[in-house]
mmCIF file of the N, C-alpha and C atoms, coordinates in Angstrom:
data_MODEL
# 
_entry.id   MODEL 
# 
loop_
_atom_site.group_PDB 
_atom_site.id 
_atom_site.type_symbol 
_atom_site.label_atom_id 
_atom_site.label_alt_id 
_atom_site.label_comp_id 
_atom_site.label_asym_id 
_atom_site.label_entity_id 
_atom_site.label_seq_id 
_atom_site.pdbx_PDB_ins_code 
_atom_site.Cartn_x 
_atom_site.Cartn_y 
_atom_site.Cartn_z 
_atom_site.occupancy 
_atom_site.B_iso_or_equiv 
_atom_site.pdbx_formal_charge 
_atom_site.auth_seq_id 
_atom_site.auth_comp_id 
_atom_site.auth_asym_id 
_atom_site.auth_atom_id 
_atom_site.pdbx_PDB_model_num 
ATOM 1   N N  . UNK A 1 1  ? 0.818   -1.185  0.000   1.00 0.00 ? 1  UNK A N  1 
ATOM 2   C CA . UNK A 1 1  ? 0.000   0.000   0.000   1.00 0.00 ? 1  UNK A CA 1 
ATOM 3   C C  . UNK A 1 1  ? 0.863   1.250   0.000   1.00 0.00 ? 1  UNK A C  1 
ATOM 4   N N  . UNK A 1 2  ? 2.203   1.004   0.371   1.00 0.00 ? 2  UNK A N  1 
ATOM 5   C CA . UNK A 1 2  ? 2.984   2.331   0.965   1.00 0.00 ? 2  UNK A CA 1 
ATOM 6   C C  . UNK A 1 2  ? 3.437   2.977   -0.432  1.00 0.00 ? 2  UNK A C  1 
ATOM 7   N N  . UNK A 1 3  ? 3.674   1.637   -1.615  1.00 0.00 ? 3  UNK A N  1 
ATOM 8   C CA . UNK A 1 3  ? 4.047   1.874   -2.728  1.00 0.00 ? 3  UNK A CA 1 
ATOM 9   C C  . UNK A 1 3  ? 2.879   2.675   -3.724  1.00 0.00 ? 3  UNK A C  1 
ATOM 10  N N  . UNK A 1 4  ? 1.813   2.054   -3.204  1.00 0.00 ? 4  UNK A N  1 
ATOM 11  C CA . UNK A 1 4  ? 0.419   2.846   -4.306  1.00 0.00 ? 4  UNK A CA 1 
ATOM 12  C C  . UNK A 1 4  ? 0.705   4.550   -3.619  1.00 0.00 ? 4  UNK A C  1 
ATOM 13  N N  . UNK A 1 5  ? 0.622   4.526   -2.616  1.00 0.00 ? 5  UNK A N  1 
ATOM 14  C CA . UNK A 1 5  ? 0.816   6.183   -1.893  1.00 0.00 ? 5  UNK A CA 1 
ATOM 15  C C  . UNK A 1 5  ? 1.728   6.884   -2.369  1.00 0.00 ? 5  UNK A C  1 
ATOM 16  N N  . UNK A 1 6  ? 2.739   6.115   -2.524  1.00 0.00 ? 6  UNK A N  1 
ATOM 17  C CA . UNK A 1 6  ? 4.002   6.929   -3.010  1.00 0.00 ? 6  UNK A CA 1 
ATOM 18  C C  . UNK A 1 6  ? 3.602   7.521   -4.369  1.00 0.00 ? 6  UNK A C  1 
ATOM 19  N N  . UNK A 1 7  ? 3.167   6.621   -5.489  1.00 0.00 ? 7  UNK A N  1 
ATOM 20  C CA . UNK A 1 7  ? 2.648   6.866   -6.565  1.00 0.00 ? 7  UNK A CA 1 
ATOM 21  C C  . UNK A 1 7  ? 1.600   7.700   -6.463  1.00 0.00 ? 7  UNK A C  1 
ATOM 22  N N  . UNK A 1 8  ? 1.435   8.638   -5.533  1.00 0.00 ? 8  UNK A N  1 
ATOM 23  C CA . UNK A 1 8  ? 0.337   9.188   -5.550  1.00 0.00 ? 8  UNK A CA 1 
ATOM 24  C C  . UNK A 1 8  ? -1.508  8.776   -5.540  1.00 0.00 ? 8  UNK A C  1 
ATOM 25  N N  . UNK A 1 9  ? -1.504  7.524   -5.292  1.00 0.00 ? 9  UNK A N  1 
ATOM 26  C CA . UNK A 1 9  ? -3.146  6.622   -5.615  1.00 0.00 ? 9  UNK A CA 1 
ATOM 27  C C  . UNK A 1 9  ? -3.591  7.072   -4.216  1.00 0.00 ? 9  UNK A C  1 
ATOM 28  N N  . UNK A 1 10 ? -4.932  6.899   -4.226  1.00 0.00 ? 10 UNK A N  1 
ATOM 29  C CA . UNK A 1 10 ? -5.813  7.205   -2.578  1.00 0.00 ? 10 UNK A CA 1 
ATOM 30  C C  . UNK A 1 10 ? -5.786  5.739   -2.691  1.00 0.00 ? 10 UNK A C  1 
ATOM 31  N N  . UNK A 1 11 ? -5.507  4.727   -1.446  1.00 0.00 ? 11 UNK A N  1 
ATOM 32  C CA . UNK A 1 11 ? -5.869  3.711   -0.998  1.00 0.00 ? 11 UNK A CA 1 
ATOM 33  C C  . UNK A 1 11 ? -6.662  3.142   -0.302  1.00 0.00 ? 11 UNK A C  1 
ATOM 34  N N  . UNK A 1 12 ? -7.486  2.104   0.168   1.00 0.00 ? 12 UNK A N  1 
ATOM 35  C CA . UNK A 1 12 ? -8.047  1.456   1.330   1.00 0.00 ? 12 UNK A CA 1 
ATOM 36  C C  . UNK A 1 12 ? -7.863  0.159   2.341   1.00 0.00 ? 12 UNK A C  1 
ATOM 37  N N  . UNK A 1 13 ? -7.675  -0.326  2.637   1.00 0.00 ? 13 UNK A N  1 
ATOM 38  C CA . UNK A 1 13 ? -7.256  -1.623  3.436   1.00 0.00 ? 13 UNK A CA 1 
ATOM 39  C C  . UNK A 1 13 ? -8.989  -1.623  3.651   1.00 0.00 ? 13 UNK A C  1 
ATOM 40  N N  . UNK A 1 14 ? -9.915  -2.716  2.855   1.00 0.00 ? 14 UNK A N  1 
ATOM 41  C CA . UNK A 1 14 ? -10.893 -3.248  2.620   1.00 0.00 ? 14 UNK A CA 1 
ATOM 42  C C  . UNK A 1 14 ? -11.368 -4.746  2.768   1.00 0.00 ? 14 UNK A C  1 
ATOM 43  N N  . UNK A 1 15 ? -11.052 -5.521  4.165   1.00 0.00 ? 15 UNK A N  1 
ATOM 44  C CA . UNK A 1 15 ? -11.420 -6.573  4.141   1.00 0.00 ? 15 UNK A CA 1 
ATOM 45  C C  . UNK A 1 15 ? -12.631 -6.948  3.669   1.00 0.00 ? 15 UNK A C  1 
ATOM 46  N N  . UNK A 1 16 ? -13.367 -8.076  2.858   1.00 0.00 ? 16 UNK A N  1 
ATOM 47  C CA . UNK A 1 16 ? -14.166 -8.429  3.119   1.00 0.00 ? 16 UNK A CA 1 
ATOM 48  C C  . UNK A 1 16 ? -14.864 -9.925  3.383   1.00 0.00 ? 16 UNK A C  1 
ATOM 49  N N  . UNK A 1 17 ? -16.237 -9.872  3.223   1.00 0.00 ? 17 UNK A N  1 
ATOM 50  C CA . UNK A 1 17 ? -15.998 -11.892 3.890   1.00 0.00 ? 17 UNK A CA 1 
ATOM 51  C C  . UNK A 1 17 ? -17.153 -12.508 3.047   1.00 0.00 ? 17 UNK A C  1 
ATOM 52  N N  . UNK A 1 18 ? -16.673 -13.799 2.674   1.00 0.00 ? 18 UNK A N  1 
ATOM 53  C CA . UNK A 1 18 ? -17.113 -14.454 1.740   1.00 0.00 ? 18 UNK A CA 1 
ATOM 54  C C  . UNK A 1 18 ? -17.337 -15.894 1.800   1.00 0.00 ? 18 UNK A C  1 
ATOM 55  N N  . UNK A 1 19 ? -18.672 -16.539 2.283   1.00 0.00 ? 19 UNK A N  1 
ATOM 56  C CA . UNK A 1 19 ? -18.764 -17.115 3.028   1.00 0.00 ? 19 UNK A CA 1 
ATOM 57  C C  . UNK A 1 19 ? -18.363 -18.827 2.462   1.00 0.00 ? 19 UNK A C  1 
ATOM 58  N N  . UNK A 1 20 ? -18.168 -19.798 2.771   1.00 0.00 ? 20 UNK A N  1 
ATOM 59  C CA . UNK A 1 20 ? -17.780 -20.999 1.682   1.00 0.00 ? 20 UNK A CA 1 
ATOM 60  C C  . UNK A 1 20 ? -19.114 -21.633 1.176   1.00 0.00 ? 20 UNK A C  1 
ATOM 61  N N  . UNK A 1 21 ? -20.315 -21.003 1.599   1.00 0.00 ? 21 UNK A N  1 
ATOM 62  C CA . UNK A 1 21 ? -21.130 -21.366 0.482   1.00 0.00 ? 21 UNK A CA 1 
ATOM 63  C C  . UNK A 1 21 ? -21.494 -20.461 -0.584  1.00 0.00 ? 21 UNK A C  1 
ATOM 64  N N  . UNK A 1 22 ? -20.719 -19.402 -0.167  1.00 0.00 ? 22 UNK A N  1 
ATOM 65  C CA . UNK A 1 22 ? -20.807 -18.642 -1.271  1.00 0.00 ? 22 UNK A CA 1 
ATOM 66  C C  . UNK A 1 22 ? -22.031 -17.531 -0.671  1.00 0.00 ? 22 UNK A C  1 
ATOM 67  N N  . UNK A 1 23 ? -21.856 -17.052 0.962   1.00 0.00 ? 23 UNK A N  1 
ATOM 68  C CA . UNK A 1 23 ? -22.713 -15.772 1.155   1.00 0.00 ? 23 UNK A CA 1 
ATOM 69  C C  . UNK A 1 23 ? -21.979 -14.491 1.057   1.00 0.00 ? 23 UNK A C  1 
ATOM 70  N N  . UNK A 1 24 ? -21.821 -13.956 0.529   1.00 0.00 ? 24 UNK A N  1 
ATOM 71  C CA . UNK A 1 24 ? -21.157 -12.469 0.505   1.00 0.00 ? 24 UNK A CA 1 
ATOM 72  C C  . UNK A 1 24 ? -21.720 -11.549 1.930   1.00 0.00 ? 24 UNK A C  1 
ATOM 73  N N  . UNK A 1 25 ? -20.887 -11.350 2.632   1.00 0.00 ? 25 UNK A N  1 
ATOM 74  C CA . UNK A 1 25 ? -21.703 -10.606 3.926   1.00 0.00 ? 25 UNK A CA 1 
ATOM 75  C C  . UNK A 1 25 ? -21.844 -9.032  2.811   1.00 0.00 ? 25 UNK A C  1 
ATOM 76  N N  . UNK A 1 26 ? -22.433 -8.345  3.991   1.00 0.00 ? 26 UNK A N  1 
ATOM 77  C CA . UNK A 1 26 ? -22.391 -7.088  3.774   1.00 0.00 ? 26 UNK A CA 1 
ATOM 78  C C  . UNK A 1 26 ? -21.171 -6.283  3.728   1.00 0.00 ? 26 UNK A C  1 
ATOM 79  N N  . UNK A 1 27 ? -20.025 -6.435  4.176   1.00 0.00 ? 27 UNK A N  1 
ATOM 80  C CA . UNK A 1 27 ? -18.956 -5.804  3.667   1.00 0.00 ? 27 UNK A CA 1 
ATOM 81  C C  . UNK A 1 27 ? -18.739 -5.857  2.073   1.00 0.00 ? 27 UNK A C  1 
ATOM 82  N N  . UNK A 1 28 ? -19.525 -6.618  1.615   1.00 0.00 ? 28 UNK A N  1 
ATOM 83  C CA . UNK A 1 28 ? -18.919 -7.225  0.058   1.00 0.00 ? 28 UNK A CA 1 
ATOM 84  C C  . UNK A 1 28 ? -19.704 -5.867  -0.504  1.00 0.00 ? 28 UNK A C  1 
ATOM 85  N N  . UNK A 1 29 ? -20.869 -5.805  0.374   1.00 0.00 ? 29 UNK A N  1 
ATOM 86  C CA . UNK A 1 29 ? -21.876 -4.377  -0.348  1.00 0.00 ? 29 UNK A CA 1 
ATOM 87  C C  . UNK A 1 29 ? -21.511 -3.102  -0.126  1.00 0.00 ? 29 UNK A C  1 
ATOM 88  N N  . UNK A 1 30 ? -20.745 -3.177  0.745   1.00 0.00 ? 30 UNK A N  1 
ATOM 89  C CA . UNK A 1 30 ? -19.955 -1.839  1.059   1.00 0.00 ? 30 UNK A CA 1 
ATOM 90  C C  . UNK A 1 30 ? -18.966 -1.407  0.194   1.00 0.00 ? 30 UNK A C  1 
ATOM 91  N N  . UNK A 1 31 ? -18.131 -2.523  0.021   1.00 0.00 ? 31 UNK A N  1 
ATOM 92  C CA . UNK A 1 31 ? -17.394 -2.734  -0.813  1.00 0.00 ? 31 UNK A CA 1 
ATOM 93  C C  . UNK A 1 31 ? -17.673 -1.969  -2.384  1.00 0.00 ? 31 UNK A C  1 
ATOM 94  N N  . UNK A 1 32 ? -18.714 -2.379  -2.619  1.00 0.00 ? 32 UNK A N  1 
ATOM 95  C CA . UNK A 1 32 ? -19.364 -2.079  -3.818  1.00 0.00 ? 32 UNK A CA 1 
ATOM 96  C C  . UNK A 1 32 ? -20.071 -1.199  -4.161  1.00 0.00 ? 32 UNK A C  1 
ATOM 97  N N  . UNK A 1 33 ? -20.047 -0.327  -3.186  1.00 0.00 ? 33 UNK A N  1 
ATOM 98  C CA . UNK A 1 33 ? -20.772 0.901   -2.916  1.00 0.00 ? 33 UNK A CA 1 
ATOM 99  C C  . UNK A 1 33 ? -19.328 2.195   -3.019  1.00 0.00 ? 33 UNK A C  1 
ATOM 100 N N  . UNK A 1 34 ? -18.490 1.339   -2.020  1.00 0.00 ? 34 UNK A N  1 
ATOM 101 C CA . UNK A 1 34 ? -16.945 2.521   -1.908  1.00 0.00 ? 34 UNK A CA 1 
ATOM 102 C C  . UNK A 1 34 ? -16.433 2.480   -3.261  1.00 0.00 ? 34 UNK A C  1 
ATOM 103 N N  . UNK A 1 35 ? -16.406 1.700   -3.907  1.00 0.00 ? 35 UNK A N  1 
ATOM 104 C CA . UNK A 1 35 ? -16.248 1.751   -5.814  1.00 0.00 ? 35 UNK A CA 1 
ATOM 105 C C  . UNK A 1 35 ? -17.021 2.165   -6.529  1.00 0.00 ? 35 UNK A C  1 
ATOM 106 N N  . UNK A 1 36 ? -18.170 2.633   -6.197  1.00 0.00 ? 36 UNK A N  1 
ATOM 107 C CA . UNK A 1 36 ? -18.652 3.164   -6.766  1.00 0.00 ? 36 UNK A CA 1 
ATOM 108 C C  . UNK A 1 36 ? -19.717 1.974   -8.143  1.00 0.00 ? 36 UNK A C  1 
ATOM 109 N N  . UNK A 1 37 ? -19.502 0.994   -7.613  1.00 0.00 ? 37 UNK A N  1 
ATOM 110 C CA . UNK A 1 37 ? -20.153 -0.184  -8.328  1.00 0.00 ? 37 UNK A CA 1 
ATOM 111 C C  . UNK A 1 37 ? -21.784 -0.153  -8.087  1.00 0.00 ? 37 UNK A C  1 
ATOM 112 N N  . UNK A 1 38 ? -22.390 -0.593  -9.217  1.00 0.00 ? 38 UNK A N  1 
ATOM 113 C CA . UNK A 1 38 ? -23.573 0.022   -8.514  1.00 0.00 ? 38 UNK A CA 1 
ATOM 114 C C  . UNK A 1 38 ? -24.254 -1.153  -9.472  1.00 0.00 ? 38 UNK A C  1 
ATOM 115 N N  . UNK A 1 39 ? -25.919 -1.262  -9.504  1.00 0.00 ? 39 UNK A N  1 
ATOM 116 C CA . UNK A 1 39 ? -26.489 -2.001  -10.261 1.00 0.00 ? 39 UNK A CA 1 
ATOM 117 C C  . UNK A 1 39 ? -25.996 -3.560  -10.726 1.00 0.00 ? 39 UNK A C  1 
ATOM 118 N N  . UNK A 1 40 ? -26.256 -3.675  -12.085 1.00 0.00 ? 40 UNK A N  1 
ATOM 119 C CA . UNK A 1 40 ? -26.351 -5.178  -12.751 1.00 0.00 ? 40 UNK A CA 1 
ATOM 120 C C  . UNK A 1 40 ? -24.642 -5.179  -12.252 1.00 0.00 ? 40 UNK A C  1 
ATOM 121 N N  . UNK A 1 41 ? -23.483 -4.300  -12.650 1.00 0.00 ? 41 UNK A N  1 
ATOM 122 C CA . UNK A 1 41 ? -22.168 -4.280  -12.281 1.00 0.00 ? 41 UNK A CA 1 
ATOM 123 C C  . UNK A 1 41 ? -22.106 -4.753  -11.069 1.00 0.00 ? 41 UNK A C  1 
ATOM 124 N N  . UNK A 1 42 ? -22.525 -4.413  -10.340 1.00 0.00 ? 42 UNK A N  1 
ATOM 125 C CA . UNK A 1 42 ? -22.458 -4.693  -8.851  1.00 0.00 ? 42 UNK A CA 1 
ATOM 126 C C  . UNK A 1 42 ? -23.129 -6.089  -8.295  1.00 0.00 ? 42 UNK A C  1 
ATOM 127 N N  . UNK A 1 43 ? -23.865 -6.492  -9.039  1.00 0.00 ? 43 UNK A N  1 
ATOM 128 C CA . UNK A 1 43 ? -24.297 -7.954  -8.849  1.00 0.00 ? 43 UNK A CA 1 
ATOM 129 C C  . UNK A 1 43 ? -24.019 -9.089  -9.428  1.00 0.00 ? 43 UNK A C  1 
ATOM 130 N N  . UNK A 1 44 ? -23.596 -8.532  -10.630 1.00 0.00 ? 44 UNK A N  1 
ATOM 131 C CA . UNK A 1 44 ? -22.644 -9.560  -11.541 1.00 0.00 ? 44 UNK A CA 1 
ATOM 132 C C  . UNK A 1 44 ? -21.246 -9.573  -10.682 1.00 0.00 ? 44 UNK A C  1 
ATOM 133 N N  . UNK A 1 45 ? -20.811 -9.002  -9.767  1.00 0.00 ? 45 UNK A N  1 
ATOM 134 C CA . UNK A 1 45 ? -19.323 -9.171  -9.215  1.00 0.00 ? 45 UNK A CA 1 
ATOM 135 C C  . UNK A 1 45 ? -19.473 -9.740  -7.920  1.00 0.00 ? 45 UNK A C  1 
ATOM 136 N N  . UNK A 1 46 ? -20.318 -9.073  -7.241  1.00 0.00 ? 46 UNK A N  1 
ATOM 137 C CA . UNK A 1 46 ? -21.163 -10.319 -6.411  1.00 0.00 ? 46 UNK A CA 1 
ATOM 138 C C  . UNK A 1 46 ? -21.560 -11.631 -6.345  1.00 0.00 ? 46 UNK A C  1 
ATOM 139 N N  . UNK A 1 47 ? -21.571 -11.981 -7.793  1.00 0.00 ? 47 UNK A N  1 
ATOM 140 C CA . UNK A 1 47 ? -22.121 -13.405 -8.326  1.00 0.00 ? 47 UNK A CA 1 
ATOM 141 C C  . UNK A 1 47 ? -21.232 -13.918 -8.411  1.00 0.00 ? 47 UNK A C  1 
ATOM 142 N N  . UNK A 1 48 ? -20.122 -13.474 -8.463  1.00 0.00 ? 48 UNK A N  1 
ATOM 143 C CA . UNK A 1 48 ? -18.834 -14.134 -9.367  1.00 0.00 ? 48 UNK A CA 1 
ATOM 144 C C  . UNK A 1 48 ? -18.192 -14.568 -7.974  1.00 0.00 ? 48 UNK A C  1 
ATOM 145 N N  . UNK A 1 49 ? -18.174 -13.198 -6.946  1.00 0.00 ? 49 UNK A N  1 
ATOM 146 C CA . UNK A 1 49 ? -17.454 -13.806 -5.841  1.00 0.00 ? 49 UNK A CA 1 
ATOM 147 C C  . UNK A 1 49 ? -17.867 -14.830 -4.779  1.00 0.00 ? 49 UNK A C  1 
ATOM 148 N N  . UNK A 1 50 ? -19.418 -14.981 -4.675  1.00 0.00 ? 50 UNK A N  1 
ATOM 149 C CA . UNK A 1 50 ? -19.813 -15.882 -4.607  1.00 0.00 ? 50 UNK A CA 1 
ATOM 150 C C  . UNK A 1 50 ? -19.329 -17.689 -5.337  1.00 0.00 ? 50 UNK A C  1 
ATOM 151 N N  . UNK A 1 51 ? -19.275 -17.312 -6.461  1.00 0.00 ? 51 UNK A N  1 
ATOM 152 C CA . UNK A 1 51 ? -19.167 -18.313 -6.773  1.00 0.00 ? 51 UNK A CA 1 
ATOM 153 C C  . UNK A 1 51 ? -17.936 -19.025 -6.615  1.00 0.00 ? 51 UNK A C  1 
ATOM 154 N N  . UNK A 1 52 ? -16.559 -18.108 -6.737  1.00 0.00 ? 52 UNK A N  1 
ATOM 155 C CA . UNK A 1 52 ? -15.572 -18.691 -6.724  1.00 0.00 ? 52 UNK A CA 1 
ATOM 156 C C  . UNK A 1 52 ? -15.272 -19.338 -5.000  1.00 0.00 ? 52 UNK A C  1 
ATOM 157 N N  . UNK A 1 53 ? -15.926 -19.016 -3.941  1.00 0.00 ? 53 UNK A N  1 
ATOM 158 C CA . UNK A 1 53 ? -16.191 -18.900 -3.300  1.00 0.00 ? 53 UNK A CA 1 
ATOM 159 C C  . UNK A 1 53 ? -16.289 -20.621 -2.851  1.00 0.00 ? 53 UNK A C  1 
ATOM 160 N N  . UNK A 1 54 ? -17.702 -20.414 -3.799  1.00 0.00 ? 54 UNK A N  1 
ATOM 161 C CA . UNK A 1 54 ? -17.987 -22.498 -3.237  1.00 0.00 ? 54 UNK A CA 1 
ATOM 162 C C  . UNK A 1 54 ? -16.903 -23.104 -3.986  1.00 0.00 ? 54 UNK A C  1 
ATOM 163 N N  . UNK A 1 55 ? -16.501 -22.950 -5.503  1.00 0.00 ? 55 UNK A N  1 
ATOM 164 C CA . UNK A 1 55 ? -15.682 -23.057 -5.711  1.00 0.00 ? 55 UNK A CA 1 
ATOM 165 C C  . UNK A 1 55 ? -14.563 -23.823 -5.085  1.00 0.00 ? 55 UNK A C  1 
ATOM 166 N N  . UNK A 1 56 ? -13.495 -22.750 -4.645  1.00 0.00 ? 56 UNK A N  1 
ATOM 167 C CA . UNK A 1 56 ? -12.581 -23.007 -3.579  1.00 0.00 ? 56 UNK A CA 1 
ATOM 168 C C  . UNK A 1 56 ? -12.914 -23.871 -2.637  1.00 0.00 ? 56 UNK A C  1 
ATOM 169 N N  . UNK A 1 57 ? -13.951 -23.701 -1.932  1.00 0.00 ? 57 UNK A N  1 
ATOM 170 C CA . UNK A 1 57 ? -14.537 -24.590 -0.725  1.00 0.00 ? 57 UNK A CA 1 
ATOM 171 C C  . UNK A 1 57 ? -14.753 -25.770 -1.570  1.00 0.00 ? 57 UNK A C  1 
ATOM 172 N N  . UNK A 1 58 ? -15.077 -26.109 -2.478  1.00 0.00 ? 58 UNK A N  1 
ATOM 173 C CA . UNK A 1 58 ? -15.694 -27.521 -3.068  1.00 0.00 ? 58 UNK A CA 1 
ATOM 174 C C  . UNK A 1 58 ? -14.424 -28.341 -3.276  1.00 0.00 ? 58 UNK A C  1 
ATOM 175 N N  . UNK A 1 59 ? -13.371 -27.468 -3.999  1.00 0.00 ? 59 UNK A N  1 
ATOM 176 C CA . UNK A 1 59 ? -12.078 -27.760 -4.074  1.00 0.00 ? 59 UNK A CA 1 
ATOM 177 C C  . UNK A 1 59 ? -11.346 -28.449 -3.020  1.00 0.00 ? 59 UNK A C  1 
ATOM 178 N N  . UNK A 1 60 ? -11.228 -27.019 -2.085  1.00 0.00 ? 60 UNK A N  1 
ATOM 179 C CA . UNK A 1 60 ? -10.662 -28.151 -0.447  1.00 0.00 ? 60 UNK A CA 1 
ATOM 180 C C  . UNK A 1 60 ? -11.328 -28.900 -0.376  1.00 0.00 ? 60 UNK A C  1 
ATOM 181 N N  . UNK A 1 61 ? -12.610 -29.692 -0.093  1.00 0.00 ? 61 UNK A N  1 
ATOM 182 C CA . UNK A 1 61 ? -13.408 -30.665 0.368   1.00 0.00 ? 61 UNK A CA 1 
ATOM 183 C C  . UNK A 1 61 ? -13.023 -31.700 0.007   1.00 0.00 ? 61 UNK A C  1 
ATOM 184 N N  . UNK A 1 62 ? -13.030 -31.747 -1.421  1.00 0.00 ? 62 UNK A N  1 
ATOM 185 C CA . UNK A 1 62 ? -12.726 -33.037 -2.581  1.00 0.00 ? 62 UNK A CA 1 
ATOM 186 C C  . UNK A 1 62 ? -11.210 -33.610 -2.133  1.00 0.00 ? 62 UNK A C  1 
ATOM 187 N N  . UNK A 1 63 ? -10.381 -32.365 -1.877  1.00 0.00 ? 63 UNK A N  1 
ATOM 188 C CA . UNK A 1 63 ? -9.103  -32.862 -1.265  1.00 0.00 ? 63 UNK A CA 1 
ATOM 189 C C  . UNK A 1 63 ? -9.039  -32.851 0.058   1.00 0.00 ? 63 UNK A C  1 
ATOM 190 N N  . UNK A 1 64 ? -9.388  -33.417 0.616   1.00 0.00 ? 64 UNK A N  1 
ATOM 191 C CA . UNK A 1 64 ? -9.305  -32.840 2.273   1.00 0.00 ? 64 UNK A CA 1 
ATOM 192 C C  . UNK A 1 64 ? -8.692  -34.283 2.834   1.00 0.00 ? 64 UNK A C  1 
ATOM 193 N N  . UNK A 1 65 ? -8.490  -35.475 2.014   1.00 0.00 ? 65 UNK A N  1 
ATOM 194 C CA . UNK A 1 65 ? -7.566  -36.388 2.451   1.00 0.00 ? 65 UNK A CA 1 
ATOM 195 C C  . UNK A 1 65 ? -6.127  -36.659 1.875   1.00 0.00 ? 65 UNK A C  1 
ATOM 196 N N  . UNK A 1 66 ? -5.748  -35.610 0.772   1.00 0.00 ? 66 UNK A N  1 
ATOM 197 C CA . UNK A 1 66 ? -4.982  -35.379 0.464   1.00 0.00 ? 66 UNK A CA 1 
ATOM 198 C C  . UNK A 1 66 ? -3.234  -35.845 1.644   1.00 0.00 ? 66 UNK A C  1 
ATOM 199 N N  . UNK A 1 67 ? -2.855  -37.066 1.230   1.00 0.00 ? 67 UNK A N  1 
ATOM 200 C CA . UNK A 1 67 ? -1.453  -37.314 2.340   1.00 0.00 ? 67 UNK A CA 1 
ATOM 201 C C  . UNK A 1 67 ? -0.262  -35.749 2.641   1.00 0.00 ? 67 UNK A C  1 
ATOM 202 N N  . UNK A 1 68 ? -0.378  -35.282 1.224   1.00 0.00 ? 68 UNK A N  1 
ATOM 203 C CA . UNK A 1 68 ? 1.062   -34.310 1.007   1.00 0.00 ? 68 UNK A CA 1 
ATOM 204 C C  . UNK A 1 68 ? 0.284   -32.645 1.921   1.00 0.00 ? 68 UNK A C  1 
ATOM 205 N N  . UNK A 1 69 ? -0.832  -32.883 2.629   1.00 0.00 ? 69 UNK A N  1 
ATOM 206 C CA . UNK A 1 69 ? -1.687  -31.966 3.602   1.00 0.00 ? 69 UNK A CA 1 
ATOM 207 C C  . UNK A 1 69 ? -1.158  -31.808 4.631   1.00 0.00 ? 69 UNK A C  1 
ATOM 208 N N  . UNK A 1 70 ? -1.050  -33.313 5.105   1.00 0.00 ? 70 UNK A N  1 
ATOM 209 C CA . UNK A 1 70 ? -0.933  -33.916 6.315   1.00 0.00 ? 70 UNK A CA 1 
ATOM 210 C C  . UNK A 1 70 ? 0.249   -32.924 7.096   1.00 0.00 ? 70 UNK A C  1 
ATOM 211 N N  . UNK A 1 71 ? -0.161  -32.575 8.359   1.00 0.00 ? 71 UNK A N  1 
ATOM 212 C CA . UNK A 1 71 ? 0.812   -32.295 8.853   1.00 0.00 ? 71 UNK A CA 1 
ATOM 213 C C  . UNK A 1 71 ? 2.176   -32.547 9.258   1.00 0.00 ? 71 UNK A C  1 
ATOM 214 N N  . UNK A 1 72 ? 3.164   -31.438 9.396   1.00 0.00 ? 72 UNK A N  1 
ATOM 215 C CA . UNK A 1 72 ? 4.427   -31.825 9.245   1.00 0.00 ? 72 UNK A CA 1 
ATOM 216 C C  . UNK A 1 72 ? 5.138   -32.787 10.704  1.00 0.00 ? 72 UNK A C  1 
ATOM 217 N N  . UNK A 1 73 ? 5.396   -33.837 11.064  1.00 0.00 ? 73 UNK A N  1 
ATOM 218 C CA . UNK A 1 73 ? 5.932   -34.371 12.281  1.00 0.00 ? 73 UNK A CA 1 
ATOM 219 C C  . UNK A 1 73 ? 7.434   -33.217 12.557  1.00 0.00 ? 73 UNK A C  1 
ATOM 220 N N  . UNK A 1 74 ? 8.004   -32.844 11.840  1.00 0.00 ? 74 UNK A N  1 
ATOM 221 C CA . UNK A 1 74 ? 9.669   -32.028 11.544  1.00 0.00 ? 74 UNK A CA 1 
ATOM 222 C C  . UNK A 1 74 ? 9.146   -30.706 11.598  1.00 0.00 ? 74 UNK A C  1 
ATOM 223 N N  . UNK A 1 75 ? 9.043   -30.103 12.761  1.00 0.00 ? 75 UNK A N  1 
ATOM 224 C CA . UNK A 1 75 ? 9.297   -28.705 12.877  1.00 0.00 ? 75 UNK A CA 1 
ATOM 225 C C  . UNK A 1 75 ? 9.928   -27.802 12.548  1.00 0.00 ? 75 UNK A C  1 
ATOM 226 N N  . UNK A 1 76 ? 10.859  -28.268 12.639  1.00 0.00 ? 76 UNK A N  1 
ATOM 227 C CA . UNK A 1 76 ? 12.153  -27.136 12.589  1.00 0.00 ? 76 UNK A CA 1 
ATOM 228 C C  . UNK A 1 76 ? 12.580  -26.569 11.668  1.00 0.00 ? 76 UNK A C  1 
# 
């Protein structure tokens, strides 16, 4: 971020949360509001993040017995 500033950009540190079935809380609408995103734009990006959303989650699931997961016994 220190680098966008330098360049002169206005920045935000914008978490938001996205649920693994794919609920977009309300930060996602805030979100989309501070951009100035508005309408079909704003719900089509909504949709999307949703989706990648289960996505990902469907992804881990399918692998979730994955051996090379497994935790490490070697700490160090």
């Amino acid at each position: 971020m220190d680098l966008c500033k330098q360049q002169g950009w206005r920045t935000w540190l914008f978490p938001v949360e996205v649920g693994v079935r794919g609920f977009c809380s309300q930060s996602v609408h805030r979100l989309m509001t501070a951009v100035r995103t508005t309408g079909r734009e704003s719900e089509v990006a909504i949709q999307r993040l949703s989706y990648a959303a289960e996505r990902a989650s469907s992804w881990l699931w399918l692998r979730r017995e994955e051996k090379s997961w497994r935790q490490s016994t070697n700490t160090k």
